[in-house]
LONULUM-324816 format. One line per 5 residues: number of its first residue (from 0); their letters; for each residue x, y, z of N, C-alpha, C. Coordinates in nm, 4 decimals, decimal comma, always signed. Last residue first. Layout:
residues N
NUM> a> X:Y:Z:X:Y:Z:X:Y:Z  ...
//
This chain:
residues 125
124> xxxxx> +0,8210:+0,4592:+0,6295:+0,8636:+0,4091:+0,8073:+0,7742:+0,3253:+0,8841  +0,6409:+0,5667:+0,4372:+0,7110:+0,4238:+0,4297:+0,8137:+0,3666:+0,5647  +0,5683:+0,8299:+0,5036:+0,4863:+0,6937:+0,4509:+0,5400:+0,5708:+0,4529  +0,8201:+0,9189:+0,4667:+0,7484:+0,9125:+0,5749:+0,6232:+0,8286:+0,6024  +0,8810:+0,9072:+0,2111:+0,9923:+0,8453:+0,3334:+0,8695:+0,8240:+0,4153
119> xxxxx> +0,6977:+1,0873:+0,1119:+0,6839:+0,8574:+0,0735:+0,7390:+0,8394:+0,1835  +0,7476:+1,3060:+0,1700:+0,5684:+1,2411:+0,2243:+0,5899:+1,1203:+0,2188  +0,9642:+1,3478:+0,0710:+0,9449:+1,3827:+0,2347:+0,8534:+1,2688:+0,2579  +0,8735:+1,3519:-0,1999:+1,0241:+1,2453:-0,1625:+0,9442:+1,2332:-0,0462  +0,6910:+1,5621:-0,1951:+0,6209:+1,4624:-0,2270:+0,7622:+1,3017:-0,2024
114> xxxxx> +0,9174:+1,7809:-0,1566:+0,7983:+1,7150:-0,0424:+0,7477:+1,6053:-0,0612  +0,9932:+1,7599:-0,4007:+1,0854:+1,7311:-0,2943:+1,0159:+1,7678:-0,1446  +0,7974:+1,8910:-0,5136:+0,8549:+1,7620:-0,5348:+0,9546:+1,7058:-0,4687  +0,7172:+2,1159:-0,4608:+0,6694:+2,0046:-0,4564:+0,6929:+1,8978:-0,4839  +1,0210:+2,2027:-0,5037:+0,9535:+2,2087:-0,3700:+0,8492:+2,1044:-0,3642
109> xxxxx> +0,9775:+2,2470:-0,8006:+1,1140:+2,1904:-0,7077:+1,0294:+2,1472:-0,5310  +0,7351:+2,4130:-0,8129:+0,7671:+2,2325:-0,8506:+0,8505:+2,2235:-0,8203  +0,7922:+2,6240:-0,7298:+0,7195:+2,5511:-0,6990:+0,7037:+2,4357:-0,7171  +1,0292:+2,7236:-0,9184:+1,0665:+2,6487:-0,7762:+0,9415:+2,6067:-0,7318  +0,8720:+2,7992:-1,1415:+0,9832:+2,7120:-1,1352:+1,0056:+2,6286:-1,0235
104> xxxxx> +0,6941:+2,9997:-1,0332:+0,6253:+2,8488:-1,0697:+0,7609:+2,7382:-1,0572  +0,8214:+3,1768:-0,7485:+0,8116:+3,1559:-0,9082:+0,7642:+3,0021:-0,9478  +0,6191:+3,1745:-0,4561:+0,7298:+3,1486:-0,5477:+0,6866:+3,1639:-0,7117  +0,4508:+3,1861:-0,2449:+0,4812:+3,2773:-0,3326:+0,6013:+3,2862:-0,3871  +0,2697:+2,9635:-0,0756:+0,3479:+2,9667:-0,1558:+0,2912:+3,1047:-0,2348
99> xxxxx> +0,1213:+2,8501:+0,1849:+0,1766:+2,9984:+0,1457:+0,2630:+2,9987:+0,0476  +0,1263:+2,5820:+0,1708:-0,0470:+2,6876:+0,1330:-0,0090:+2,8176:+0,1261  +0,3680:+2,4911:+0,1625:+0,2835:+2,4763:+0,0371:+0,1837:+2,5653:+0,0287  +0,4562:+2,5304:+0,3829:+0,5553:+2,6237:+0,2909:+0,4840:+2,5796:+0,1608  +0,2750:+2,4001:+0,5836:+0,2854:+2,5460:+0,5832:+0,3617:+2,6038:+0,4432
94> xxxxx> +0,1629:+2,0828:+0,4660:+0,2616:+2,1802:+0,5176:+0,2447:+2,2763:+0,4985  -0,0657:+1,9997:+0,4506:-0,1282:+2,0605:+0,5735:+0,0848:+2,0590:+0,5914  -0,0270:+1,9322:+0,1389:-0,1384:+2,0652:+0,2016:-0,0796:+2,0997:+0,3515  +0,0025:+1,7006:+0,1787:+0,0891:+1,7907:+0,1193:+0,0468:+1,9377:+0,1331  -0,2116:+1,6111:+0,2567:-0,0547:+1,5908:+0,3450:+0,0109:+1,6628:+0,2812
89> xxxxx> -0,3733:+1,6174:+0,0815:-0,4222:+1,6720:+0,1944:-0,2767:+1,6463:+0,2765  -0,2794:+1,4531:-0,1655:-0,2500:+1,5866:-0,1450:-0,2941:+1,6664:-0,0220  -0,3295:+1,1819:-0,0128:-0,2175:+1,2321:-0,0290:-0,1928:+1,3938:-0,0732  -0,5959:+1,2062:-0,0385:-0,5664:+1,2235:+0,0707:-0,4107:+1,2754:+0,0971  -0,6463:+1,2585:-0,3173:-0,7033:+1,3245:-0,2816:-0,6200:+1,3754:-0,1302
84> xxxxx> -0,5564:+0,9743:-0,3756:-0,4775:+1,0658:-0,4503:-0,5017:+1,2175:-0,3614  -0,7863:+0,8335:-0,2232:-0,6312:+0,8026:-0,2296:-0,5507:+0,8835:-0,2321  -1,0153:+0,9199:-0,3651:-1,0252:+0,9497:-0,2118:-0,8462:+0,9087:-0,1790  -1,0428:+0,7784:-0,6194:-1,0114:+0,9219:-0,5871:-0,9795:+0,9638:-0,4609  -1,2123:+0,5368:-0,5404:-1,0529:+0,5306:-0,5761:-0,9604:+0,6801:-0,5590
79> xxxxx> -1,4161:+0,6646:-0,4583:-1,3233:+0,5695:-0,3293:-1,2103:+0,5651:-0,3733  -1,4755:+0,7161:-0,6514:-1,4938:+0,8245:-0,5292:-1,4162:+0,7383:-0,4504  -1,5591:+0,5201:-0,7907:-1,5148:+0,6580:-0,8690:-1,4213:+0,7298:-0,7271  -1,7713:+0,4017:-0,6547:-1,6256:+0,3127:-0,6647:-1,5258:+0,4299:-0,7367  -1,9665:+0,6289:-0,6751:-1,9048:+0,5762:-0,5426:-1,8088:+0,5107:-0,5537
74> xxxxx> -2,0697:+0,6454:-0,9530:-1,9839:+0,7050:-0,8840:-1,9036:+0,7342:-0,7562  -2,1692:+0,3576:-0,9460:-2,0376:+0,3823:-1,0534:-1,9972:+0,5324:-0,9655  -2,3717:+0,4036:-0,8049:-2,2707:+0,2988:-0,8048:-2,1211:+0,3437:-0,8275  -2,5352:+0,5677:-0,9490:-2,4762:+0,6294:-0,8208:-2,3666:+0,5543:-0,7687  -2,5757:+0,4393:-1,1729:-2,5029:+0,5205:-1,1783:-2,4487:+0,5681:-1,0192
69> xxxxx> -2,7860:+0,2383:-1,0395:-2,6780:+0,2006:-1,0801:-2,5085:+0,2674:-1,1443  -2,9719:+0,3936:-0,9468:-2,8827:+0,3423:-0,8760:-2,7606:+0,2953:-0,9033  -2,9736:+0,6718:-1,1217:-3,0209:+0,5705:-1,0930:-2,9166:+0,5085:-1,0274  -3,0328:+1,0177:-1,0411:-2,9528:+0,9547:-1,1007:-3,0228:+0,8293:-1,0524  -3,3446:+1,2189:-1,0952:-3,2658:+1,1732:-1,0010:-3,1171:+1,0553:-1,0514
64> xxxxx> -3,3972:+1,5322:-1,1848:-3,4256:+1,4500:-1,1973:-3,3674:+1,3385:-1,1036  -3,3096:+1,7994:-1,2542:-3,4283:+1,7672:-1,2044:-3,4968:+1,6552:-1,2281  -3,0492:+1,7851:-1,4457:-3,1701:+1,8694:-1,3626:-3,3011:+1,8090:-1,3721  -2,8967:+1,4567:-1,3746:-3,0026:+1,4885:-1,4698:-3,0530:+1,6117:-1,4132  -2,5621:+1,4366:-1,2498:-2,7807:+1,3912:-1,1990:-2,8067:+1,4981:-1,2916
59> xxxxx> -2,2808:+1,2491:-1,4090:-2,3796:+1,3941:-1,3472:-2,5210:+1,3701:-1,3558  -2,0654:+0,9926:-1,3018:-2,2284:+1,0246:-1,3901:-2,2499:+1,1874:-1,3408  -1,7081:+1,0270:-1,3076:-1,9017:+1,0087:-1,2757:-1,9595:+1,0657:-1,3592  -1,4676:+0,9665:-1,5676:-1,4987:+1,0374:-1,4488:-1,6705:+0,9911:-1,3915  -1,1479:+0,8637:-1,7174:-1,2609:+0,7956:-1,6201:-1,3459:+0,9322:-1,5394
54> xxxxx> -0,9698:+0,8975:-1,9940:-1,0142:+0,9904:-1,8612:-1,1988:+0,9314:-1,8215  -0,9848:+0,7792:-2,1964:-0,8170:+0,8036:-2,1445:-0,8523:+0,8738:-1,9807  -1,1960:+0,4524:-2,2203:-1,1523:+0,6229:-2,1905:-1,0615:+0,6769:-2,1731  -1,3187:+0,2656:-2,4259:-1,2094:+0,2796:-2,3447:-1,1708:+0,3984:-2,3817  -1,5552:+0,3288:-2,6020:-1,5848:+0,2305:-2,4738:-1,4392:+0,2207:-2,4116
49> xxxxx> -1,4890:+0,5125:-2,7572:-1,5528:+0,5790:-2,6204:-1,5695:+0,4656:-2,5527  -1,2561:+0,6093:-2,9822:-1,3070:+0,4468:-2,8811:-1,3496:+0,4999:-2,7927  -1,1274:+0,8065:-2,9733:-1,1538:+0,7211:-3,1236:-1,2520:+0,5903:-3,0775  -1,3119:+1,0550:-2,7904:-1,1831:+0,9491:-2,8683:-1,2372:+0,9366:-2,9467  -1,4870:+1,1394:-2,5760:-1,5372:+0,9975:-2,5854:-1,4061:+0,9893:-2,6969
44> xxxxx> -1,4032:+1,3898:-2,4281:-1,4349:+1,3760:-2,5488:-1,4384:+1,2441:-2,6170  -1,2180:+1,3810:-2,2558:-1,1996:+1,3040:-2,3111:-1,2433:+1,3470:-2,4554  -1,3797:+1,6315:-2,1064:-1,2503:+1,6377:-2,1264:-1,1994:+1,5125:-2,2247  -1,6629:+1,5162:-2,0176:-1,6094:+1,6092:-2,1189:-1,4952:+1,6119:-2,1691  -1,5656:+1,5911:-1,6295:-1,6724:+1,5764:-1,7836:-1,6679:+1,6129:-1,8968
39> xxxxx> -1,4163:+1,7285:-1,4906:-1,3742:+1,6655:-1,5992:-1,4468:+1,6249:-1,6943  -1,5406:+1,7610:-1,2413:-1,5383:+1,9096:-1,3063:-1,4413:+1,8294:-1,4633  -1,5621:+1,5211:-1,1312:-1,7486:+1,5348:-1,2190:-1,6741:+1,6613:-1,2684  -1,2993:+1,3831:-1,1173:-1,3583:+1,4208:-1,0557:-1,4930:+1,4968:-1,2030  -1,0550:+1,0815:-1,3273:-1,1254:+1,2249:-1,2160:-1,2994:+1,2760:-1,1592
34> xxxxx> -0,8503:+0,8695:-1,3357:-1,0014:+0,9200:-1,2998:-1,0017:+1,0288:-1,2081  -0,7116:+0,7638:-1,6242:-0,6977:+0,8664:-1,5302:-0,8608:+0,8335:-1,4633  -0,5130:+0,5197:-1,8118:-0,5946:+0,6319:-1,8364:-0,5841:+0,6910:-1,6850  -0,2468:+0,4499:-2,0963:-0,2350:+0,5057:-1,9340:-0,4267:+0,5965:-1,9743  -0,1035:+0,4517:-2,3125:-0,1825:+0,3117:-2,2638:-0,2123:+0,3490:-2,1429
29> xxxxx> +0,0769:+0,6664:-2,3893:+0,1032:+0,5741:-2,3047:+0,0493:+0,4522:-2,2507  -0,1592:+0,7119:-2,6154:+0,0117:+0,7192:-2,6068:+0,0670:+0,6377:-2,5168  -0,3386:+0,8178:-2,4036:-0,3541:+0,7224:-2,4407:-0,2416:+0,6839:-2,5198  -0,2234:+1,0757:-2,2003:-0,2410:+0,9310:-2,1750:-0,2493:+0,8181:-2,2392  -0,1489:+1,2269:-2,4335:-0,0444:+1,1939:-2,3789:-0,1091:+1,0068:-2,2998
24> xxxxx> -0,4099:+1,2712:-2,4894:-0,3286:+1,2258:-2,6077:-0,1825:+1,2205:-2,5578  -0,4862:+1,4155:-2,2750:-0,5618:+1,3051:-2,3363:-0,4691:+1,1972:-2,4389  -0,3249:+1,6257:-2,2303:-0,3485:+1,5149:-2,1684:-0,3834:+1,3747:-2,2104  -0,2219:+1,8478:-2,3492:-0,2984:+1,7291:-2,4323:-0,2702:+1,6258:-2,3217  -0,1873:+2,1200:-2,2211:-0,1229:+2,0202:-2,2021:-0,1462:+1,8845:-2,2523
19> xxxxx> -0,4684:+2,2437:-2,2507:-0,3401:+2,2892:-2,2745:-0,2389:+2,1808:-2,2772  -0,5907:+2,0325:-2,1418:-0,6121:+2,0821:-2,2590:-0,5200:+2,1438:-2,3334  -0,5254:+2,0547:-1,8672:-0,5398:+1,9678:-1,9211:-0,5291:+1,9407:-2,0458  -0,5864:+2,3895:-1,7946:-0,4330:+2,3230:-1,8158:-0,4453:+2,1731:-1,8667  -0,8474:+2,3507:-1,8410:-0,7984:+2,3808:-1,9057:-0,6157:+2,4188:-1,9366
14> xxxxx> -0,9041:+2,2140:-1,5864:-0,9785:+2,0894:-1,7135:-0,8925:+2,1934:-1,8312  -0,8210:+2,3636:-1,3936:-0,7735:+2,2404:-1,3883:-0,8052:+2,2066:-1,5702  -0,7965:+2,7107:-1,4885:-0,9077:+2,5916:-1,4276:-0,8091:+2,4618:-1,4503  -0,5674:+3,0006:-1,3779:-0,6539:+2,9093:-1,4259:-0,6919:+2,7945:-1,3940  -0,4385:+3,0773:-1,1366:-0,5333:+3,1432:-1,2342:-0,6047:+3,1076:-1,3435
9> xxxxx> -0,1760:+2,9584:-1,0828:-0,3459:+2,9304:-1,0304:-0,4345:+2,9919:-1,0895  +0,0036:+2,9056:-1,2817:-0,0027:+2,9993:-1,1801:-0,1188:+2,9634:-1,1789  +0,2124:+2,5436:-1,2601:+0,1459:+2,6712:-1,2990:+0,0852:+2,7757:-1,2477  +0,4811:+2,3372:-1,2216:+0,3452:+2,3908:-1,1968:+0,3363:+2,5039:-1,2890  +0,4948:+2,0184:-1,4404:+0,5431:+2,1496:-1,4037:+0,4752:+2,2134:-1,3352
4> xxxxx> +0,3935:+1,7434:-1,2732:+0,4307:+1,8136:-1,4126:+0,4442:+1,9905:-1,3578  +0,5882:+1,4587:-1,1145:+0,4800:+1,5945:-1,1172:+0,5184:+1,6743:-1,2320  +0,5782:+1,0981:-1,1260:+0,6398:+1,2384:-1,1160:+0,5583:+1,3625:-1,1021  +0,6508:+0,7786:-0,9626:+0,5738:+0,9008:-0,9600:+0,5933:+1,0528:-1,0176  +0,7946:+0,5125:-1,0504:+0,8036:+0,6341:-0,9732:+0,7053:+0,7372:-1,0295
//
């Protein structure tokens, strides 16, 4: 089963609730890694073992230069797997009592999470 971690107030960046929250050292703990998006770069910090990552993300293009094919690769199978997770929050989005949320963080995660129940049922009919 799936869970969600607490929310937080938007005012800050993704890669630094991450940080805040030792991600990294929660995933690998668990034998669990992640793939994200090119604003994650970094975030791993290549470990104790940079040839296994706790956090998968793309290549970034060189200024002024061009990425090679074989990187552009890697960030297209990146992008397809992401495109999953991505879509499922676009359903969670296009309810009304999520994009207007002005709740206390507390109940924001009650709520999102008892949408994210809503979204499987409904996924699963």
């Amino acid at each position: 089963m799936r869970r969600t971690c607490t929310a937080r107030p938007a005012r800050g960046s993704k890669i630094t609730a991450c940080r805040h929250d030792g991600l990294v050292g929660r995933l690998r703990a668990a034998g669990l890694a992640a793939i994200a998006g090119l604003g994650f770069v970094g975030l791993d910090g290549g470990g104790d073992d940079s040839s296994d990552p706790a956090v998968v993300t793309g290549c970034k293009k060189p200024e002024g230069k061009k990425l090679p094919p074989a990187k552009k690769q890697v960030n297209q199978l990146i992008a397809a797997e992401r495109a999953v997770c991505e879509h499922a929050f676009a359903h969670l989005k296009n309810r009304r009592a999520v994009t207007r949320l002005r709740l206390d963080v507390k109940w924001a995660t009650r709520l999102v999470r008892a949408l994210m129940v809503l979204n499987r049922h409904e996924i699963a009919r």
